[in-house]
C-alpha positions in Angstrom: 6.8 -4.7 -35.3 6.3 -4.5 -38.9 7.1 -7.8 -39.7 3.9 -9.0 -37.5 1.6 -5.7 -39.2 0.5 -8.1 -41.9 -0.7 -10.2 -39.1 -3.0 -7.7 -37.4 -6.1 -5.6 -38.1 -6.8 -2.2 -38.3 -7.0 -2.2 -33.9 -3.8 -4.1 -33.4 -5.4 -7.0 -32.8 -3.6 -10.4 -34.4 -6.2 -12.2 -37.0 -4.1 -14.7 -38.3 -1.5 -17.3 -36.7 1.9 -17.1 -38.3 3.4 -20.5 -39.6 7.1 -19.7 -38.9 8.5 -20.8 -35.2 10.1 -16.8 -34.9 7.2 -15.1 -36.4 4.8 -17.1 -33.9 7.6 -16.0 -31.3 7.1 -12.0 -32.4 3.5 -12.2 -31.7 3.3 -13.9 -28.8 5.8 -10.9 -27.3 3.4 -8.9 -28.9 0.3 -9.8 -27.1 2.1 -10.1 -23.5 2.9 -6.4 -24.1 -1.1 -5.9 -23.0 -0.3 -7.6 -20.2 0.6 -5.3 -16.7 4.0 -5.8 -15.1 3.8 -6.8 -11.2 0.1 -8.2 -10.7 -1.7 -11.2 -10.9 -4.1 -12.1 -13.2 -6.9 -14.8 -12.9 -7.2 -17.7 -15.8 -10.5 -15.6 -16.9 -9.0 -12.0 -16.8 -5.8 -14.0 -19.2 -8.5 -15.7 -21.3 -10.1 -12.3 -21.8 -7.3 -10.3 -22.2 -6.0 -12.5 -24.9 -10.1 -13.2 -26.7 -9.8 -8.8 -27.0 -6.4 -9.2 -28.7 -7.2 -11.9 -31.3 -9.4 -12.6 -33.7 -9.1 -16.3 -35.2 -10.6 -17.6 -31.8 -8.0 -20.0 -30.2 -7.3 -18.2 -27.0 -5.8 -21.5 -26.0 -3.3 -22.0 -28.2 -2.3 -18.2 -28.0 -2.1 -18.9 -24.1 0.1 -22.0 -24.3 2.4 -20.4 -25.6 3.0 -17.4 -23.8 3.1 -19.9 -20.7 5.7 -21.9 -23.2 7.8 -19.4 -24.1 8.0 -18.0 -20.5 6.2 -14.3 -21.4 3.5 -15.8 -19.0 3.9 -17.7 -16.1 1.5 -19.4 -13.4 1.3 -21.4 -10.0 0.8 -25.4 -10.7 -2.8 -24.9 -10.2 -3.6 -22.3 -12.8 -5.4 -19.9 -9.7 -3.1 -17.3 -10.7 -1.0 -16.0 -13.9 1.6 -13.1 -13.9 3.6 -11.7 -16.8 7.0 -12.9 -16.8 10.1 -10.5 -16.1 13.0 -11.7 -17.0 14.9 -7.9 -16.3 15.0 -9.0 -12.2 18.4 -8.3 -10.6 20.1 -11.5 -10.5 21.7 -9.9 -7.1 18.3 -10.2 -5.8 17.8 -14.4 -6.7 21.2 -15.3 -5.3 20.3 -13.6 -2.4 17.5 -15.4 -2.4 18.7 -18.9 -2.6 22.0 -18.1 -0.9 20.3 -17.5 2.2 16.5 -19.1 2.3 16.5 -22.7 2.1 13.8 -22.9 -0.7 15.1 -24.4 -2.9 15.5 -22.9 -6.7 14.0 -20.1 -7.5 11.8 -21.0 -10.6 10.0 -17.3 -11.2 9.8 -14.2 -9.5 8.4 -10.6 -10.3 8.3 -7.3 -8.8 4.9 -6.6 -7.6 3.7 -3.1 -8.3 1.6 -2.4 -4.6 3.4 0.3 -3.1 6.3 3.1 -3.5 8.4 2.4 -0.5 10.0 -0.9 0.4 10.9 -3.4 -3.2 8.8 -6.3 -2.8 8.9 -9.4 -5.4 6.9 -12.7 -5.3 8.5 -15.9 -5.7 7.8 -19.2 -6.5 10.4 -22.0 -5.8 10.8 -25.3 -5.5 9.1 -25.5 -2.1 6.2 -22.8 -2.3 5.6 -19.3 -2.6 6.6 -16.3 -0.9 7.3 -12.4 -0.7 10.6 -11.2 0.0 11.2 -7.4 0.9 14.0 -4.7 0.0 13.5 -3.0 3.1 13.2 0.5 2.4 16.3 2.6 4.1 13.8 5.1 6.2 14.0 6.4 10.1 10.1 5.0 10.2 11.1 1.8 9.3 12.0 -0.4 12.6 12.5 -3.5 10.5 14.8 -5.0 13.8 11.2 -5.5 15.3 9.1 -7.5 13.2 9.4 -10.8 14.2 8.7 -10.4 17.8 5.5 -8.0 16.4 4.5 -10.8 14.5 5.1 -13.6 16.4 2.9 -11.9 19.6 0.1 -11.3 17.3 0.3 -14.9 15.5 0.1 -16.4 19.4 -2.9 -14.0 20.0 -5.6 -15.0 17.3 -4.3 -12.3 14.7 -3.8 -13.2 11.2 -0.6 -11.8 10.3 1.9 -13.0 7.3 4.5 -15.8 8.5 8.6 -14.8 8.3 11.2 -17.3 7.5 14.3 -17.5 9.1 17.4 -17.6 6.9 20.1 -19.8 6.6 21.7 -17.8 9.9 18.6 -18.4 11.7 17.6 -14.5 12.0 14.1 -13.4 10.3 16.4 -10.1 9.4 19.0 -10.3 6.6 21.7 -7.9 6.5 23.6 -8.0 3.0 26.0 -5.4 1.7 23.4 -2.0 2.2 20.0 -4.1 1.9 17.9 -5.1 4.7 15.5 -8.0 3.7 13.2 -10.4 4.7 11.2 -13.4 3.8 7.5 -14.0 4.7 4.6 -16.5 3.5 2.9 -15.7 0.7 -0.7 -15.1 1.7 -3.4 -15.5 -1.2 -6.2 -12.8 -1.5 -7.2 -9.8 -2.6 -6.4 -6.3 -1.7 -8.6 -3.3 -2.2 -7.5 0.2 -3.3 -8.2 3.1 -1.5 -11.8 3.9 -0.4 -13.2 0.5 -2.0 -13.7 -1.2 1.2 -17.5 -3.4 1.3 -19.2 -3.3 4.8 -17.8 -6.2 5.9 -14.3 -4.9 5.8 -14.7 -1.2 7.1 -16.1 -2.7 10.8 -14.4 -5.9 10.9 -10.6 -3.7 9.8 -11.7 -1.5 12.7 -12.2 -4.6 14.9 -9.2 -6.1 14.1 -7.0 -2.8 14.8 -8.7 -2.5 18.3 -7.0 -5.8 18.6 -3.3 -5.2 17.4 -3.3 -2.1 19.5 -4.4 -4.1 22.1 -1.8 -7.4 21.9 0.9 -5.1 21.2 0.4 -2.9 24.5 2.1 -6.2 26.0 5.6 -5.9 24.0 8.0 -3.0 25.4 7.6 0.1 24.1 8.2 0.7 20.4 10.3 3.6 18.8 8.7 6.5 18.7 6.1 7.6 15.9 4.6 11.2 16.6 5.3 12.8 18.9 4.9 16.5 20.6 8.4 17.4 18.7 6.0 16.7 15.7 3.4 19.4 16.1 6.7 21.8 17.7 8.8 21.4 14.5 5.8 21.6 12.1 4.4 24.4 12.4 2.7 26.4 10.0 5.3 28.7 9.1 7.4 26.0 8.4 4.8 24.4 6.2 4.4 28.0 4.3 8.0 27.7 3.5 7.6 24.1 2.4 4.5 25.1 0.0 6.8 28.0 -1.6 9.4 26.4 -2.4 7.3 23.2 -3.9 5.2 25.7 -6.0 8.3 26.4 -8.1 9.0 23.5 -8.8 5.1 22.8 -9.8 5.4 26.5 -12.0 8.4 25.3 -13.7 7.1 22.1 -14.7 3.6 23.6 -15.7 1.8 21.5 -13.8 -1.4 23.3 -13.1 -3.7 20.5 -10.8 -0.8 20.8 -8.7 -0.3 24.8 -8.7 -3.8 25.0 -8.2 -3.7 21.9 -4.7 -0.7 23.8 -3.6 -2.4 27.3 -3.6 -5.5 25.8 -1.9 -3.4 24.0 1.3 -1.5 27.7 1.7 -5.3 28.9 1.6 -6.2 27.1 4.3 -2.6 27.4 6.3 -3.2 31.4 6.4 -6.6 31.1 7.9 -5.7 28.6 10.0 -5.4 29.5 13.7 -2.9 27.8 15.3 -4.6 24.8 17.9 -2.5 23.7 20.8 -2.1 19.7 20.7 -0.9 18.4 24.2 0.1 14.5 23.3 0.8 13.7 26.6 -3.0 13.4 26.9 -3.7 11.6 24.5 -3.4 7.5 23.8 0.0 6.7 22.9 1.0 3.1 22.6 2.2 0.6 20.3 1.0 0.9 16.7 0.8 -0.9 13.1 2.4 2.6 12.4 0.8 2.4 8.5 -2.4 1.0 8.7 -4.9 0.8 6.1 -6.7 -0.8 3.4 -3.9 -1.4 1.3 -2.1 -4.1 4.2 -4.9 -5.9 4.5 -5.7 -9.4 2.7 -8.9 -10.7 2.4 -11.2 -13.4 0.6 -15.1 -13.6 0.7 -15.9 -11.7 4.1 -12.5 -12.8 5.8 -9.6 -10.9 6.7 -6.8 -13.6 5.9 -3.9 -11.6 7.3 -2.4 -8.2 7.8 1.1 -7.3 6.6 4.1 -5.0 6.8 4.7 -4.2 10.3 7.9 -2.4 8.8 6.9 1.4 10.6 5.6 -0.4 14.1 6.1 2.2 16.5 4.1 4.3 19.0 1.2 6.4 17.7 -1.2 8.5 19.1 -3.6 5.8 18.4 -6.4 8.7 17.5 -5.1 9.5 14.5 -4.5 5.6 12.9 -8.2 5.0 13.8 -9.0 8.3 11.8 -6.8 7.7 9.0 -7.7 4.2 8.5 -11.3 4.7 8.0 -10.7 7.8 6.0 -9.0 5.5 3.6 -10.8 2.8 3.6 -14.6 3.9 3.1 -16.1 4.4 0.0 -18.0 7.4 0.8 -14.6 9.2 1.8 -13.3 8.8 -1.6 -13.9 12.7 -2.3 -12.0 13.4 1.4 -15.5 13.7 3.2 -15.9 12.2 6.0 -19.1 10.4 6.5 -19.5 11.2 10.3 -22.0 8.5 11.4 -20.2 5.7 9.5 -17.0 6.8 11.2 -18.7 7.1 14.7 -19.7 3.2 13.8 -16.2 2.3 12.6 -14.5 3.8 16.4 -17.6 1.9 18.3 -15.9 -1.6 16.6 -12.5 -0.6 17.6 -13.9 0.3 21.0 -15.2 -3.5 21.2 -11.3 -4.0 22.1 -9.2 -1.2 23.0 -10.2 2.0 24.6 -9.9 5.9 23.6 -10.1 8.7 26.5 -12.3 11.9 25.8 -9.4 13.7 24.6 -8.5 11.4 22.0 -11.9 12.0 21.2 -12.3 15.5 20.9 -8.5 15.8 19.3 -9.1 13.3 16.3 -10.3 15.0 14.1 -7.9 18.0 14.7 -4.9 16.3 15.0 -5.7 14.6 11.3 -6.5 17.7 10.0 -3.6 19.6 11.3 -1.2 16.5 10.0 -2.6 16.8 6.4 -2.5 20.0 6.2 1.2 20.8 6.9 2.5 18.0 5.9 4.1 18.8 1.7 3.1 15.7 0.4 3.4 17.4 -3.4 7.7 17.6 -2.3 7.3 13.8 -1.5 5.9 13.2 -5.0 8.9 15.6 -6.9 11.7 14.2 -5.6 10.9 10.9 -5.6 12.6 8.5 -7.6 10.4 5.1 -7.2 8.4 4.3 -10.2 4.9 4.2 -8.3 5.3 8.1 -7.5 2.0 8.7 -9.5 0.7 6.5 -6.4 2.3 9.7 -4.2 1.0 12.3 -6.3 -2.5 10.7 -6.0 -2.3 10.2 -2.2 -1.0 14.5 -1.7 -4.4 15.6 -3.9 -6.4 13.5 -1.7 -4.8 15.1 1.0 -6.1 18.3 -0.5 -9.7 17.0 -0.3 -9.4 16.4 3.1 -8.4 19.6 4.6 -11.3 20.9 2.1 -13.7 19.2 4.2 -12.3 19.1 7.6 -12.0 23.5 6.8 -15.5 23.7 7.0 -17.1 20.3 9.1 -14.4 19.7 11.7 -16.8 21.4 14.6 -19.3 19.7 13.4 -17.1 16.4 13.5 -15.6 17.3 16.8 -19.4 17.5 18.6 -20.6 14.5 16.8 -17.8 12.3 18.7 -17.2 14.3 21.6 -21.2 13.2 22.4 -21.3 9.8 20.7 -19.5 7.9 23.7 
């Protein structure tokens, strides 16, 4: 880093092109350090990204050779660009080209969506695709997929294609991983509570339609359940809090102390609300969905993905969790009760809800959030995205702020809007 110092300005940013091969080498690793690990990056965002870091003006030449000397690399086109890693698991391309018939895999990267499953992009010989490190969880029905997939595909749903391996099974079984591969689908995913119009309805539309294809595949494993609102109770939750709060005192970490305190607020006032699943709709589910599994381009849902926790829901609370992560007016946990009544009117243009679904939404989401120690998910966690965890339990928080205080209101407003 010194060596290159007499080569930068007083921001950091290189002014001057060096006229020795290594040199030139030092700064080009210098620049891809500004560059993000696991996501893609249009030819404008590189060409900006580098214009920022330089000051001599030949963002071209500063490109070539990142793409040169493999910091950067792209698809043939130049659509998309991604920061080279060259630290990937060489376990993980053998796999790969041991088993796919793909050909050579020619780059690949972790992509940084998620903190669950390992999922890399590749790009081989004959295309591009995802391939999964199935996470080792009892949600996770991996076994199913295919069949999932494959019903929804014949029914008009866009959904993310799996190869077969070599074996012929869509389901790869090496050593302790469980893997698959899939078509790479290109698009754009939003983050939490950034969906445009277009994509609040038309996602609730399209979930009114996997619930509905999937109620003809046999019965899924079993998501919640009445053992979940016997085991987690309260008082068990109380426990869960206590015990999380030390770890949150020890570490001095005082958004936390203060999130935890307000959920064991809430949990003592809280008077306990019988929940009888056996009337409500239980069928076969996406099991996670939301904003962050759906692709899109302009106004078009290109496909939904990760069917990994399919398995039978109450179907109240997806609807109610989906939308409260997807619209932008939710993004302080409030829920805005007439777009919501809009988003279940969509999903009721193809599946149906019964008036206790109805009147137990809101409840059962509320309840769910609220014992649930999301803040114990986020400690012991050992995946690198756990920041993604930690913002997911204080948005929990946020929630049960609002449903504390506008869940009658809530309640009416469905209970009389169909």
């Amino acid at each position: 880093m010194n060596d290159i110092k007499r080569f930068m300005d007083e921001k950091g940013r290189v002014k001057a092109w060096a006229a020795k091969r290594e040199m030139k080498f030092e700064i080009l690793k210098y620049i891809s350090t500004k560059f993000e690990s696991g996501r893609f990056y249009s030819e404008k965002e590189v060409n900006l990204l580098i214009e920022y870091w330089h000051t001599f003006g030949d963002y071209f030449l500063i490109r070539r050779g990142l793409i040169d000397n493999w910091l950067l690399s792209r698809t043939k086109s130049g659509s998309r660009y991604w920061k080279e890693e060259r630290d990937i698991s060489k376990d993980i391309i053998d796999i790969i080209e041991m088993n796919y018939d793909i050909g050579s895999v020619n780059s690949i990267f972790r992509m940084s969506e998620g903190y669950g499953s390992h999922t890399y992009y590749v790009l081989s010989d004959k295309g591009e695709y995802i391939f999964k490190d199935i996470e080792q969880d009892p949600m996770n029905h991996p076994e199913n997929e295919s069949l999932i997939i494959s019903e929804l595909k014949d029914n008009g749903i866009p959904v993310s294609e799996l190869y077969p391996a070599r074996n012929g099974d869509y389901l790869l079984l090496t050593g302790i991983k469980t893997c698959h591969l899939q078509k790479y689908i290109e698009g754009k995913i939003y983050s939490r509570n950034s969906a445009p119009q277009w994509l609040l309805y038309e996602s609730a539309r399209v979930l009114g339609k996997i619930h509905k294809t999937l109620e003809r595949l046999p019965r899924l494993p079993i998501g919640i359940s009445q053992n979940f609102f016997d085991y987690m109770t309260p008082q068990k939750a109380q426990m869960s809090y206590s015990s999380t709060l030390k770890m949150a005192n020890e570490r001095k970490d005082a958004d936390i102390i203060d999130a935890i305190k307000c959920k064991t607020e809430i949990l003592d006032a809280f008077v306990n609300y019988r929940f009888d699943v056996s009337k409500m709709t239980c069928k076969n589910t996406h099991g996670d969905y939301k904003i962050h599994q759906i692709i899109c381009s302009k106004e078009k849902i290109n496909a939904v993905i990760d069917f990994t926790s399919a398995c039978v829901h109450p179907v109240c609370w997806e609807i109610i969790r989906s939308y409260s992560l997807a619209d932008d007016e939710c993004i302080e946990g409030k829920i805005n009760i007439e777009n919501f009544k809009k988003y279940i009117a969509c999903y009721l243009e193809y599946a149906s809800l019964n008036s206790y679904d109805l009147k137990i939404m809101p409840y059962m989401y509320f309840y769910q959030n609220l014992v649930s120690d999301y803040f114990y998910q986020y400690y012991t966690s050992e995946n690198k995205n756990k920041h993604k965890l930690l913002d997911d339990a204080l948005f929990s928080v946020k929630l049960c702020k609002w449903f504390e205080y506008n869940i009658v209101k809530l309640e009416n407003a469905l209970t009389s809007g169909f």
